[in-house]
Every structure is written in structure tokens, then in C-alpha cells.
Biopython code that builds the backbone (N, CA, C, O; Angstrom):
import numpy as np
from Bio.PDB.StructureBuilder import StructureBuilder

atoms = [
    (1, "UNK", "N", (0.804, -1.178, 0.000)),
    (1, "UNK", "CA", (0.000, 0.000, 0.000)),
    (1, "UNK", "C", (0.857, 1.256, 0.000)),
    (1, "UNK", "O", (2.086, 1.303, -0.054)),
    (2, "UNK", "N", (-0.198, 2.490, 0.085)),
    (2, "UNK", "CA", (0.645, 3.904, 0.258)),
    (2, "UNK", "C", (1.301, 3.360, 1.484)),
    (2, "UNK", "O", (0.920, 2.406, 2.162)),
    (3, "UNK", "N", (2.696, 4.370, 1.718)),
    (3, "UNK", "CA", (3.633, 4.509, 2.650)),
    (3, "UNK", "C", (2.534, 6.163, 3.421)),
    (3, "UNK", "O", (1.962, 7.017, 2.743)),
    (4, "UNK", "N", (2.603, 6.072, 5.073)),
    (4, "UNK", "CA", (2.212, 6.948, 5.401)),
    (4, "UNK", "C", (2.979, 7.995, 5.686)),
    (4, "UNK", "O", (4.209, 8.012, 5.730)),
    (5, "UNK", "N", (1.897, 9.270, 5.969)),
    (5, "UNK", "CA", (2.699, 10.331, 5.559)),
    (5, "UNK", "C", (3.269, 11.187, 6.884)),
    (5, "UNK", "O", (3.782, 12.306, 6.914)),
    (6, "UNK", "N", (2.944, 10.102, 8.132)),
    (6, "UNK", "CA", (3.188, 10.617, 9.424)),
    (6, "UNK", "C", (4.353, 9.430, 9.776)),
    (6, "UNK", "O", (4.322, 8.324, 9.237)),
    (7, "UNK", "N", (5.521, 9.886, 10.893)),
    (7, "UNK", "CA", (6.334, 8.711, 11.440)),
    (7, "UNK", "C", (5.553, 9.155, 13.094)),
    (7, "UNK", "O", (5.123, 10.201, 13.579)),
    (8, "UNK", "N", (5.667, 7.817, 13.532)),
    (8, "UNK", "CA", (5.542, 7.730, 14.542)),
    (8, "UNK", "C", (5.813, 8.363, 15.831)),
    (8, "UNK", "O", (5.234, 8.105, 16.886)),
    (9, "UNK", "N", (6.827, 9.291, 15.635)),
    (9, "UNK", "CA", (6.923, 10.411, 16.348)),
    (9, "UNK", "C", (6.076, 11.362, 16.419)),
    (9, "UNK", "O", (5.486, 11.874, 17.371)),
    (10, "UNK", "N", (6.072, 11.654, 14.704)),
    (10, "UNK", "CA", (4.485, 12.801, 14.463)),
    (10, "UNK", "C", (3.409, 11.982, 15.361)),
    (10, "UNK", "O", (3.014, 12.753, 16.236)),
    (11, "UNK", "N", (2.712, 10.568, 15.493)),
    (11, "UNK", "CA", (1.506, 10.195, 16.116)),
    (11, "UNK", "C", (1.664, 10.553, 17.443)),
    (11, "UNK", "O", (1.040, 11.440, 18.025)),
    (12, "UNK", "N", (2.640, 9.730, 17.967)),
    (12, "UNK", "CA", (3.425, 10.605, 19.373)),
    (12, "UNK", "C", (2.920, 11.863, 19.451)),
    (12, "UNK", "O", (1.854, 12.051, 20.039)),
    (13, "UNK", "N", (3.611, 12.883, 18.875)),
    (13, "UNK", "CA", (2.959, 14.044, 19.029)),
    (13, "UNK", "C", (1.746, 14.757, 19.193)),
    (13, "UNK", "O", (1.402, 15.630, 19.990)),
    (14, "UNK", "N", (0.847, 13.847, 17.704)),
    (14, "UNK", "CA", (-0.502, 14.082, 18.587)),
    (14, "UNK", "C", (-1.307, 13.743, 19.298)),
    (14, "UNK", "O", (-2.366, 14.345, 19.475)),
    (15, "UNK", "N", (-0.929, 12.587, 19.917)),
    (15, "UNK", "CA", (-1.391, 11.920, 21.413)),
    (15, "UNK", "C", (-1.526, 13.307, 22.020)),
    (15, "UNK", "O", (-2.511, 14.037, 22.124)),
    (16, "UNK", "N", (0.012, 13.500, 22.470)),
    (16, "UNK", "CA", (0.469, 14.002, 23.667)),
    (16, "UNK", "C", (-0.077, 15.582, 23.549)),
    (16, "UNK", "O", (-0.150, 16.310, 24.539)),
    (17, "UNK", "N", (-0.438, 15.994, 22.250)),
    (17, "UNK", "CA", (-1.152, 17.279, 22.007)),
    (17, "UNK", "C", (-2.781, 16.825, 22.552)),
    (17, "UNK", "O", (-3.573, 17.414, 23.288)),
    (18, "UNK", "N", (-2.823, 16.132, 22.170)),
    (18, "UNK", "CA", (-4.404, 15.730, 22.870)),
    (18, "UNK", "C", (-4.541, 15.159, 24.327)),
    (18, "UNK", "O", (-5.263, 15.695, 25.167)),
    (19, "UNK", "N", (-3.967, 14.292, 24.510)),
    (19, "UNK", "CA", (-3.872, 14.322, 26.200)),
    (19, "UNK", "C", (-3.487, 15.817, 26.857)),
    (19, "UNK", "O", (-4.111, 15.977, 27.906)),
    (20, "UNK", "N", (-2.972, 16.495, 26.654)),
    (20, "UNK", "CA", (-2.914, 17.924, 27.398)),
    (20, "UNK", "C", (-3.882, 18.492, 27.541)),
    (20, "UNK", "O", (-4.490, 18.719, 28.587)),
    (21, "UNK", "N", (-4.187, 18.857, 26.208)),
    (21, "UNK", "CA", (-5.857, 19.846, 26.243)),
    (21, "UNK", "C", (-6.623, 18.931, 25.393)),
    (21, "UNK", "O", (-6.022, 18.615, 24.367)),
    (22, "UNK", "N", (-7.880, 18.380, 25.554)),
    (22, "UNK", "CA", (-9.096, 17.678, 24.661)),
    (22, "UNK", "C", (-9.789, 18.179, 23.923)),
    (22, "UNK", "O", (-10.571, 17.718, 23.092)),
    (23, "UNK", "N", (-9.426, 19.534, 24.307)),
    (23, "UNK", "CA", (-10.487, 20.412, 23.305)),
    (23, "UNK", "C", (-9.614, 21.110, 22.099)),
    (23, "UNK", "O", (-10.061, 21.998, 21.372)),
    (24, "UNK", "N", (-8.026, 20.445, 21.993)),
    (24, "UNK", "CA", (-7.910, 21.198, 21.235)),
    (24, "UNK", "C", (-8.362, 20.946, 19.630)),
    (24, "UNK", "O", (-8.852, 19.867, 19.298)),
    (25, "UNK", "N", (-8.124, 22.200, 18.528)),
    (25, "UNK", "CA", (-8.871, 21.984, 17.692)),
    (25, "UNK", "C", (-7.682, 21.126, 16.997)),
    (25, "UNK", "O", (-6.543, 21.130, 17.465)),
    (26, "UNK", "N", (-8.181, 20.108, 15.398)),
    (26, "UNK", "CA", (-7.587, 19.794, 14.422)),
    (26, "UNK", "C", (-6.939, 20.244, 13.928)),
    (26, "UNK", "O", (-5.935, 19.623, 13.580)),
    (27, "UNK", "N", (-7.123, 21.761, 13.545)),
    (27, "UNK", "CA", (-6.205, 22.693, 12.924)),
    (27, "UNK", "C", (-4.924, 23.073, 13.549)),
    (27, "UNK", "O", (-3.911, 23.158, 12.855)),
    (28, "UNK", "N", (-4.906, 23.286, 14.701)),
    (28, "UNK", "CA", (-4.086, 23.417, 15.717)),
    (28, "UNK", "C", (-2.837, 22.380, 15.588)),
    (28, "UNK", "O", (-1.687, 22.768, 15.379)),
    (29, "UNK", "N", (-3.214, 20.984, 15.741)),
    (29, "UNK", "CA", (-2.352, 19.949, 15.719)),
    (29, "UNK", "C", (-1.431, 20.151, 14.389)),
    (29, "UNK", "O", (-0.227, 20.138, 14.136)),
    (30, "UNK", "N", (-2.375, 20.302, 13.837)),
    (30, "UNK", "CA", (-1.934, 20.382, 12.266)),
    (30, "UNK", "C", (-0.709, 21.684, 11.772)),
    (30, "UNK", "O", (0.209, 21.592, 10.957)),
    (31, "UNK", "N", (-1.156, 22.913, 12.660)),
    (31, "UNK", "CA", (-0.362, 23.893, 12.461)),
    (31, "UNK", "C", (1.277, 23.421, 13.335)),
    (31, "UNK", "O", (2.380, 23.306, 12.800)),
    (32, "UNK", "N", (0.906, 23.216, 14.866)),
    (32, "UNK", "CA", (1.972, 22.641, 15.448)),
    (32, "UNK", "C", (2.471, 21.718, 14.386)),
    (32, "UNK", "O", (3.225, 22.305, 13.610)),
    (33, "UNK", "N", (2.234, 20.085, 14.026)),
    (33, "UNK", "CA", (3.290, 19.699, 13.137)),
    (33, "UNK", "C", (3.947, 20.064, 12.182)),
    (33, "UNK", "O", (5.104, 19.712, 11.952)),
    (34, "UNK", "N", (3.025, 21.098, 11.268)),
    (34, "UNK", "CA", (3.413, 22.413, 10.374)),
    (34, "UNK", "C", (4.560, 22.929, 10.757)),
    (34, "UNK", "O", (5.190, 23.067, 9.708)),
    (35, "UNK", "N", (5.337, 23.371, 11.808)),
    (35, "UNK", "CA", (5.980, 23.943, 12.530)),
    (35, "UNK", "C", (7.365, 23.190, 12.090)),
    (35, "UNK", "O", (8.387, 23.644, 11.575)),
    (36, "UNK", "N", (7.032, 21.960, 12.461)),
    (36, "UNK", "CA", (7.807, 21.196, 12.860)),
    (36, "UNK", "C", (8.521, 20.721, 11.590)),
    (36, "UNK", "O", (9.702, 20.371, 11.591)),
    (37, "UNK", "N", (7.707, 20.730, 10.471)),
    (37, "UNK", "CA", (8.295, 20.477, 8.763)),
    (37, "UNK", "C", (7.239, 18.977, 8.697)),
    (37, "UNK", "O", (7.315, 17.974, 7.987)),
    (38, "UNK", "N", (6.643, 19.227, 9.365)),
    (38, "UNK", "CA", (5.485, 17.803, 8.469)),
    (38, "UNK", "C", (4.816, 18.291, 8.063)),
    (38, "UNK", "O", (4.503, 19.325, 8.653)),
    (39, "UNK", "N", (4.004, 17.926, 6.647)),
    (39, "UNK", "CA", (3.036, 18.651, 5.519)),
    (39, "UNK", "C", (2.125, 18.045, 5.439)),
    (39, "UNK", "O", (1.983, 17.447, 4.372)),
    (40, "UNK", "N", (0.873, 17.858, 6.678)),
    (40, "UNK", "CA", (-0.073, 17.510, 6.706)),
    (40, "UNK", "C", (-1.296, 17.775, 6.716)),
    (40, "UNK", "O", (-1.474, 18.700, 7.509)),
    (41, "UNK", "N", (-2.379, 17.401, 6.183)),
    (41, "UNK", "CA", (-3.909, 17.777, 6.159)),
    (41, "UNK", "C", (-4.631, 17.273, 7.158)),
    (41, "UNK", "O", (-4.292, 16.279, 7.800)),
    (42, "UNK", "N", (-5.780, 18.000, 7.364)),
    (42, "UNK", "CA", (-6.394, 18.034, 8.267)),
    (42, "UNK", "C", (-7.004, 16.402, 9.027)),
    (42, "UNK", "O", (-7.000, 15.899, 10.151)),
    (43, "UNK", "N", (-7.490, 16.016, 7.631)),
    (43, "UNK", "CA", (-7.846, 14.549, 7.042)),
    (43, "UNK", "C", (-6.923, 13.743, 7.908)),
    (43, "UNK", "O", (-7.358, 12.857, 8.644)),
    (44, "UNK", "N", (-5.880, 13.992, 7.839)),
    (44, "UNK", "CA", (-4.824, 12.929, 8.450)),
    (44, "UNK", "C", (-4.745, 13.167, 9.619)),
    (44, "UNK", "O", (-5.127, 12.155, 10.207)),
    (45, "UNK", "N", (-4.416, 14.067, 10.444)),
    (45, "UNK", "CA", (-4.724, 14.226, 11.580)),
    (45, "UNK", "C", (-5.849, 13.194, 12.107)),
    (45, "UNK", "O", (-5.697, 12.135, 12.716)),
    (46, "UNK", "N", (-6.881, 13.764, 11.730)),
    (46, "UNK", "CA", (-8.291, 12.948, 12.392)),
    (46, "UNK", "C", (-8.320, 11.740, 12.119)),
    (46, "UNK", "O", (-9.084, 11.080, 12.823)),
    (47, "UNK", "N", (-7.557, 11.008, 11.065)),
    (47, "UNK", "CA", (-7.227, 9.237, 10.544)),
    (47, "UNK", "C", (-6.445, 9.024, 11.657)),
    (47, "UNK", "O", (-6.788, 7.886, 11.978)),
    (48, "UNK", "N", (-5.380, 9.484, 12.681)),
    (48, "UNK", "CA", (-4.577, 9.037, 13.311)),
    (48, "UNK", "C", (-5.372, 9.140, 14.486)),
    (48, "UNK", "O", (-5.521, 8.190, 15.254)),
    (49, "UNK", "N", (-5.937, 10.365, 14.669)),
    (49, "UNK", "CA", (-6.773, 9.987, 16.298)),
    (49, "UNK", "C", (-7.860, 9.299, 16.186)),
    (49, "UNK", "O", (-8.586, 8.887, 17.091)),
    (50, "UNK", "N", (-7.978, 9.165, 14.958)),
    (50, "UNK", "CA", (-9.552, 7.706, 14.939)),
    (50, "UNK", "C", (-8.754, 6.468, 15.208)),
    (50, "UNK", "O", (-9.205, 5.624, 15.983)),
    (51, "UNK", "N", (-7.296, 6.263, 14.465)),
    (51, "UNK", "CA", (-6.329, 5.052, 14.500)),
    (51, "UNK", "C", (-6.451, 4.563, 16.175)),
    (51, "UNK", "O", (-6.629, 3.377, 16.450)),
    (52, "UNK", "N", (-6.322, 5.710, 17.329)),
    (52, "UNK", "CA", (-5.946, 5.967, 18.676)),
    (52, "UNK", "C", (-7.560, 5.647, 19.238)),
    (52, "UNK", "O", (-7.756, 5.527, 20.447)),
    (53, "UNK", "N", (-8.403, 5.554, 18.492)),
    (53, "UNK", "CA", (-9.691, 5.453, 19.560)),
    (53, "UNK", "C", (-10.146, 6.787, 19.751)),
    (53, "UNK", "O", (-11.365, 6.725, 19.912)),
    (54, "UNK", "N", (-9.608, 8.382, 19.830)),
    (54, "UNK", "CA", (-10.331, 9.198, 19.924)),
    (54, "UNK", "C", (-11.134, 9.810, 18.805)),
    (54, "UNK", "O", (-10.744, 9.914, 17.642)),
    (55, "UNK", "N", (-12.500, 10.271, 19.364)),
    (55, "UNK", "CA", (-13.159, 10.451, 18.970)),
    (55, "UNK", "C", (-13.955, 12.253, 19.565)),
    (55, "UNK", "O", (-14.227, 12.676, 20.688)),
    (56, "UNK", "N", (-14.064, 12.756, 18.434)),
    (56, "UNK", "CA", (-15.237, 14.224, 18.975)),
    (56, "UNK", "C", (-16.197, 14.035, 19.531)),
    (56, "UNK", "O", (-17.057, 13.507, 18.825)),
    (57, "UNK", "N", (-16.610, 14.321, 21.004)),
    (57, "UNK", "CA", (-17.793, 14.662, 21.276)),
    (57, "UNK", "C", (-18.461, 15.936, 21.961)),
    (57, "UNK", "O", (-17.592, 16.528, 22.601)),
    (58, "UNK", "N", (-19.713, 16.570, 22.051)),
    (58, "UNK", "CA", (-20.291, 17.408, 22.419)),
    (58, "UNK", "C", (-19.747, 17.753, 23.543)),
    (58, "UNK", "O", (-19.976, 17.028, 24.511)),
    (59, "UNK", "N", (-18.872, 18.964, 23.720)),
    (59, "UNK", "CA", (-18.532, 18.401, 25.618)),
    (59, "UNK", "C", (-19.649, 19.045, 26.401)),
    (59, "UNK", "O", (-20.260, 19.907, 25.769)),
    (60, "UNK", "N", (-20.140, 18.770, 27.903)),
    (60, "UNK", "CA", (-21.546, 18.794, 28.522)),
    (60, "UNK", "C", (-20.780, 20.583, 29.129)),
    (60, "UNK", "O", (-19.686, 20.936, 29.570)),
    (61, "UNK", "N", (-21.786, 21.116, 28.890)),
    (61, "UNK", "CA", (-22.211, 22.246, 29.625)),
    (61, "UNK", "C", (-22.404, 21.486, 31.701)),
    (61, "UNK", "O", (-23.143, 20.601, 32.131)),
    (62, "UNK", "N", (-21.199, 22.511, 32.548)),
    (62, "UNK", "CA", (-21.489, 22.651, 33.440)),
    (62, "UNK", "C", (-22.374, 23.565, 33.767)),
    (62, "UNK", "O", (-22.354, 24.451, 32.913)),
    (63, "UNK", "N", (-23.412, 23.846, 34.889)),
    (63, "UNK", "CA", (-23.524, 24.352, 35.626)),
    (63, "UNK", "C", (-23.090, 25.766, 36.206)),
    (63, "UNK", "O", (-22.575, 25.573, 37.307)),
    (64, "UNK", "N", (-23.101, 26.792, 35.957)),
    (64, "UNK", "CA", (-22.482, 28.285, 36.697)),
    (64, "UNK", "C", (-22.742, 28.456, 37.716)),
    (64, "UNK", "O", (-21.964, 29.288, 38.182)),
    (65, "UNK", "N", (-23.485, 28.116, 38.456)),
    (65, "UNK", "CA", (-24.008, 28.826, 39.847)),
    (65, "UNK", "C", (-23.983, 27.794, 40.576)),
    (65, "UNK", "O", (-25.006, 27.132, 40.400)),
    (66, "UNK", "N", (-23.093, 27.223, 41.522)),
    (66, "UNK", "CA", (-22.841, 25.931, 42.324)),
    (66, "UNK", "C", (-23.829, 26.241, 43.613)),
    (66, "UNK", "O", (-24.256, 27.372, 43.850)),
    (67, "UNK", "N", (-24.075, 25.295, 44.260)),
    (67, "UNK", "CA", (-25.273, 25.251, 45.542)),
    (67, "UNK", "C", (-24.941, 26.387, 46.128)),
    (67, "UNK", "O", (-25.707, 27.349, 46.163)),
    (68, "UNK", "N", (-23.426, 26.383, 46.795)),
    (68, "UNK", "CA", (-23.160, 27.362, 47.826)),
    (68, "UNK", "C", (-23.821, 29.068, 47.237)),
    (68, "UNK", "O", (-24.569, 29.842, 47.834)),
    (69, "UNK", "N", (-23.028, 29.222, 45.540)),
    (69, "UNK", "CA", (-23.527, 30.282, 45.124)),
    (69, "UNK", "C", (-25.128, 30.650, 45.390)),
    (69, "UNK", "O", (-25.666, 31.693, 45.763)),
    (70, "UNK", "N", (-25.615, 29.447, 45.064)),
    (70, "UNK", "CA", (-27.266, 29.651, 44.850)),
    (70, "UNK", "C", (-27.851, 30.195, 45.983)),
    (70, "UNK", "O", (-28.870, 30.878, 45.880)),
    (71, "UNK", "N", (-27.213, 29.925, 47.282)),
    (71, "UNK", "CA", (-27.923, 29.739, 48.608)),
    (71, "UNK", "C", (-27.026, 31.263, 49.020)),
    (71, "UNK", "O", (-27.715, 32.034, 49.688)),
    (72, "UNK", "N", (-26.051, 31.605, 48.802)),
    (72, "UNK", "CA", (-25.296, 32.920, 48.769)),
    (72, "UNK", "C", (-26.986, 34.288, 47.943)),
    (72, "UNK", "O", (-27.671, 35.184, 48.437)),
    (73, "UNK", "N", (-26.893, 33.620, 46.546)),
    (73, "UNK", "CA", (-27.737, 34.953, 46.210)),
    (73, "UNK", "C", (-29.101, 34.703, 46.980)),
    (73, "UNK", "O", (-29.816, 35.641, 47.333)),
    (74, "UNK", "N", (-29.353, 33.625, 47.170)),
    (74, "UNK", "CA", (-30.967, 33.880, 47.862)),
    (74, "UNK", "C", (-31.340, 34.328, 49.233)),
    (74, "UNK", "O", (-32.493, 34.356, 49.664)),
    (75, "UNK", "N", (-30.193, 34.700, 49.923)),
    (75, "UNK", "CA", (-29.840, 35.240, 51.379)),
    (75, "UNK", "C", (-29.419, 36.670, 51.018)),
    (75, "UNK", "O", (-30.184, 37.544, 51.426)),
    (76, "UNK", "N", (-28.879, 36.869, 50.672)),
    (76, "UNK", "CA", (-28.487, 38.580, 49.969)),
    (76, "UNK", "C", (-30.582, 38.610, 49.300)),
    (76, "UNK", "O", (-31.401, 39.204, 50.001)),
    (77, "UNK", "N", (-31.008, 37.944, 48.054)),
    (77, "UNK", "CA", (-32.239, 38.662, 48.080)),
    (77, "UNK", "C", (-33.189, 38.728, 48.458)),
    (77, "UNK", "O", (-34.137, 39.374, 48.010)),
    (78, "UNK", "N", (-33.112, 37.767, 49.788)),
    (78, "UNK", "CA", (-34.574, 38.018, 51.446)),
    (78, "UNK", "C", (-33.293, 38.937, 51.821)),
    (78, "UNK", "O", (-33.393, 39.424, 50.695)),
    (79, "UNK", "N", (-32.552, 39.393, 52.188)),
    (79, "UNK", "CA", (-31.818, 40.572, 52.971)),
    (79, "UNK", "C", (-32.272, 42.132, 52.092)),
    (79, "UNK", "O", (-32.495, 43.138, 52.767)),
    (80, "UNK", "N", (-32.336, 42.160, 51.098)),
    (80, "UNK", "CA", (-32.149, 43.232, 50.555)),
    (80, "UNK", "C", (-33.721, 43.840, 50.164)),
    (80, "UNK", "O", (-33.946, 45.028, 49.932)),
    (81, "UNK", "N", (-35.048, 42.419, 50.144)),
    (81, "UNK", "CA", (-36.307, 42.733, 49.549)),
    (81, "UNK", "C", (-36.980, 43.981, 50.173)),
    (81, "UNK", "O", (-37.452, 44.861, 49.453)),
    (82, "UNK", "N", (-37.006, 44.026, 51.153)),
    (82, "UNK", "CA", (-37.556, 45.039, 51.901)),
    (82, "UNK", "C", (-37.129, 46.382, 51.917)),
    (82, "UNK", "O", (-38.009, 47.161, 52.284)),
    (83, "UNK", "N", (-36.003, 46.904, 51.620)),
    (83, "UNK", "CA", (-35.180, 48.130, 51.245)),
    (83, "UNK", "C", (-36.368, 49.317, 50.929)),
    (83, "UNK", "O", (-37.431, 49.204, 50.319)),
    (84, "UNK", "N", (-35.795, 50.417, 51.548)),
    (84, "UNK", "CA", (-36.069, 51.707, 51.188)),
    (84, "UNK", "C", (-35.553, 51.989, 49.736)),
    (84, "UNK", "O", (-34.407, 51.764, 49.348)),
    (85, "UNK", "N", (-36.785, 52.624, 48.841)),
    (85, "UNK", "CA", (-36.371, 53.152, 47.267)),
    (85, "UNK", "C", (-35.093, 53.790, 47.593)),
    (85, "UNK", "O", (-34.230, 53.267, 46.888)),
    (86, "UNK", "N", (-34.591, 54.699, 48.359)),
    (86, "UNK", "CA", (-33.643, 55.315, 48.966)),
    (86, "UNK", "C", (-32.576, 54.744, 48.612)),
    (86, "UNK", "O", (-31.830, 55.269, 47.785)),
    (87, "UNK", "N", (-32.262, 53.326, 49.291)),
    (87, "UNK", "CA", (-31.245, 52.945, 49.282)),
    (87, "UNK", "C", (-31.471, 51.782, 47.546)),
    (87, "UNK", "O", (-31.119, 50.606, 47.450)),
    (88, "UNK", "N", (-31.748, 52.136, 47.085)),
    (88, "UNK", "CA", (-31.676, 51.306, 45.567)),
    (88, "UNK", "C", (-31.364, 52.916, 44.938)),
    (88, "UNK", "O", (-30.503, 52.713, 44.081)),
    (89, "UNK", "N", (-31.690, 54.564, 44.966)),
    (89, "UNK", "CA", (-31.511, 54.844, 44.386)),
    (89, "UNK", "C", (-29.519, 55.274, 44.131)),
    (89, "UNK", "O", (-29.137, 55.997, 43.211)),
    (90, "UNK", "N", (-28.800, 54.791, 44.907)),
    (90, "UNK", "CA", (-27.222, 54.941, 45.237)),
    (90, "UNK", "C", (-26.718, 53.383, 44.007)),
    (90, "UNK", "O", (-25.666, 53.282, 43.376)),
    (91, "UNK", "N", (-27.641, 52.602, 44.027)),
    (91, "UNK", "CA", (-27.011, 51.934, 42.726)),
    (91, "UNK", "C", (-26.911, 52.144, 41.165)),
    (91, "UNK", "O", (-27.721, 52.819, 40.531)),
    (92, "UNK", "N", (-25.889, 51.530, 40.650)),
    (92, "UNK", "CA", (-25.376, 51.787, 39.431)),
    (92, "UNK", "C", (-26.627, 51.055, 38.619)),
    (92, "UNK", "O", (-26.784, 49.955, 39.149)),
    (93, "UNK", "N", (-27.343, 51.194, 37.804)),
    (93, "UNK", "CA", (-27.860, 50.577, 36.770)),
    (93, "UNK", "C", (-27.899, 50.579, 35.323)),
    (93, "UNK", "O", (-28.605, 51.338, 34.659)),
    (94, "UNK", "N", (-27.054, 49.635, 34.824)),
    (94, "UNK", "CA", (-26.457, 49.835, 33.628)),
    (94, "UNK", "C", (-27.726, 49.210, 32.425)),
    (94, "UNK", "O", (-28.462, 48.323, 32.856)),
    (95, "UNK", "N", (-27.929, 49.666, 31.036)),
    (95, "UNK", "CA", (-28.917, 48.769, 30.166)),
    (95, "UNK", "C", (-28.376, 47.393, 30.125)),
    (95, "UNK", "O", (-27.401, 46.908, 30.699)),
    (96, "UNK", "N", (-29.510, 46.716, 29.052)),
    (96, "UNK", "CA", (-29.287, 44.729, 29.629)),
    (96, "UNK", "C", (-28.509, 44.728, 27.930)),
    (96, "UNK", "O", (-28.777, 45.026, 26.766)),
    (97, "UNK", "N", (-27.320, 44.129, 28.834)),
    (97, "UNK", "CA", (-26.307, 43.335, 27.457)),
    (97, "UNK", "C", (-25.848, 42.043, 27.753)),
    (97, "UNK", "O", (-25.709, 41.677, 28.920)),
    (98, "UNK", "N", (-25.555, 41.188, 26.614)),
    (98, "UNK", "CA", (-25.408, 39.941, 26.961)),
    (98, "UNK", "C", (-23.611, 39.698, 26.814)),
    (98, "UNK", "O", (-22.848, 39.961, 25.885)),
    (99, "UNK", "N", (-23.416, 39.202, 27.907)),
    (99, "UNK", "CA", (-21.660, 38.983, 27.752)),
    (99, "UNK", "C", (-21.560, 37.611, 28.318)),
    (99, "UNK", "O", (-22.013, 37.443, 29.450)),
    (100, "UNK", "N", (-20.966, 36.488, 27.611)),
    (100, "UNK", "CA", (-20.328, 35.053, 28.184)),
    (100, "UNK", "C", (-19.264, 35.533, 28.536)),
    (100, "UNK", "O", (-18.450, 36.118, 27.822)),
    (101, "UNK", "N", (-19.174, 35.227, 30.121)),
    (101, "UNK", "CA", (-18.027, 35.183, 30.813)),
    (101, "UNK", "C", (-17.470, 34.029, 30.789)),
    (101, "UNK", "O", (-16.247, 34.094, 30.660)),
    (102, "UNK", "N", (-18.045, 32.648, 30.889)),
    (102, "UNK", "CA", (-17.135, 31.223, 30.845)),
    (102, "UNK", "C", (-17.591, 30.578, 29.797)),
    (102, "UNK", "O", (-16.866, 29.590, 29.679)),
    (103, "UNK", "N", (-18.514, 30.584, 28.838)),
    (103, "UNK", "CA", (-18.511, 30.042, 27.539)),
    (103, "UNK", "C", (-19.045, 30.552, 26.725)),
    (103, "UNK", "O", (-19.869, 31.395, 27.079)),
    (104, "UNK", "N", (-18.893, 30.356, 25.531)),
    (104, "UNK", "CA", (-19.591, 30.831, 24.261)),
    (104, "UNK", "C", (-20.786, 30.163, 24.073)),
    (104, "UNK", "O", (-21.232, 29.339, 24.872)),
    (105, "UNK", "N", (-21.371, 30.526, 22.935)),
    (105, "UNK", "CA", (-23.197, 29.950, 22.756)),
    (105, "UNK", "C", (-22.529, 29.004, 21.731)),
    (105, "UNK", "O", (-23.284, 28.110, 21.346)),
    (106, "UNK", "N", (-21.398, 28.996, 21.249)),
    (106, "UNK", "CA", (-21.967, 27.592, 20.301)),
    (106, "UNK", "C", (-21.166, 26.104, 20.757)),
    (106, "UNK", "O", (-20.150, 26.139, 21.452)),
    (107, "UNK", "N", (-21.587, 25.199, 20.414)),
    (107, "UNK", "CA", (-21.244, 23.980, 20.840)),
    (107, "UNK", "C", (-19.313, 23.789, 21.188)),
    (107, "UNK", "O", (-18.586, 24.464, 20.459)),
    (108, "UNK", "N", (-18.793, 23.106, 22.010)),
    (108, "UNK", "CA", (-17.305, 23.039, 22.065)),
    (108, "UNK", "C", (-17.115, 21.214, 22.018)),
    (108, "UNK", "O", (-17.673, 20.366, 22.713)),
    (109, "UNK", "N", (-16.071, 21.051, 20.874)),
    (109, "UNK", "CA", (-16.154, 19.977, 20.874)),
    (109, "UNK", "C", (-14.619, 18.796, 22.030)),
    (109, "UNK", "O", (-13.465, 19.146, 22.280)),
    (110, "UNK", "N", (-15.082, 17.938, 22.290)),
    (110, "UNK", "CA", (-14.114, 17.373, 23.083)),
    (110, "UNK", "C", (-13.229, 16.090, 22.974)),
    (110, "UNK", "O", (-13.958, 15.298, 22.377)),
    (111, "UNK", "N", (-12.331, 15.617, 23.170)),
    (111, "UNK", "CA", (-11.376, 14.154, 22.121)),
    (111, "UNK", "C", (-11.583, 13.628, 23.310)),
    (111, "UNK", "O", (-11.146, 14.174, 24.322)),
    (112, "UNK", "N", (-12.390, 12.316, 23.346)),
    (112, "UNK", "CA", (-11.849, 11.139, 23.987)),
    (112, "UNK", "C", (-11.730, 10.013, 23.379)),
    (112, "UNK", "O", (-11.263, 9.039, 23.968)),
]
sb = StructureBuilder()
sb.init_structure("model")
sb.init_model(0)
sb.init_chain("A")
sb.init_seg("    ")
for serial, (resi, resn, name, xyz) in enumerate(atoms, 1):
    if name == "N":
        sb.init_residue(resn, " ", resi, " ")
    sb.init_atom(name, np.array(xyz, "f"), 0.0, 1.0, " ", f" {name:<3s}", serial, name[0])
structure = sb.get_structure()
């Protein structure tokens, strides 16, 4: 058959690029061996971590607001319900914008 176009060091490599971070992307691997003087496509990359058993999946959305948090804001808002307009008018109130602080809205994919 064809002779392949990765040595075993290159597979090496992208193990050990994928055991570090799981999320990293294909392109990535690909640019790192790029680096390195291997001239590989994307295609091949993903033939070698299918070779390895990994595979993309959906990674799960945690949770933001852990118990302690939850039970934190609901004690601050029975503490605060009763307030004089007075003391709400000394706060900052900014218009409603949407900002992801720990993830983005679209899917992140993950190698196991």
C-alpha cells in the first residue's frame, strides 16, 4: 500500500497534544506539526486519532451557579427585599447586554 505520511513520532505528538488539552482543535495539531516540517492535512490528523480510539464529542455544559452560590444569592435577596427606594436609588444601573463570561453559545467539541 501507500507509505504513510506521518512517522511515529508525528503520532506521538498528537497523542500528547491531545492528552494535554481535549479540546484542542484539528487545525491546531496540524499547524503545530506544520511547525515542525510535516506537511499535513487536516484529514490525516483525524485518521490518526480515529487510529488511537479518539473520537469528537459534544462536551456537557457545566452548571455556573454551584449550591453554595445559589444559597449565597438567595440570602443577599430576602436581605435586601424590603429596602427603602432610597437605598436602591445609590445603585449603578447599567442597560441589559449579553456577555459570556465562561462560555460561548456555540457547541465546544471534546477528544476522547
Amino acid at each position: 500500500g501507500r507509505p504513510r505520511k506521518t512517522s511515529t513520532a508525528d503520532d506521538r505528538i498528537i497523542l500528547s497534544i491531545i492528552k494535554k488539552n481535549r479540546q484542542t482543535f484539528v487545525r491546531q495539531i496540524r499547524n503545530t506539526l506544520q511547525e515542525s516540517g510535516a506537511d499535513l492535512s487536516m484529514n490525516i490528523v483525524r485518521r490518526r486519532l480515529d487510529e488511537q480510539k479518539y473520537r469528537d464529542y459534544t462536551a456537557k455544559c457545566k452548571p455556573l451557579v454551584s449550591c453554595k452560590n445559589r444559597m449565597a444569592r438567595l440570602q443577599f435577596t430576602k436581605k435586601y427585599l424590603k429596602e427603602q427606594p432610597q437605598c436602591w436609588k445609590k445603585v449603578l444601573w447599567t442597560g441589559e447586554m449579553k456577555i459570556n463570561l465562561y462560555q460561548s453559545d456555540g457547541k465546544s467539541k471534546v477528544w476522547r
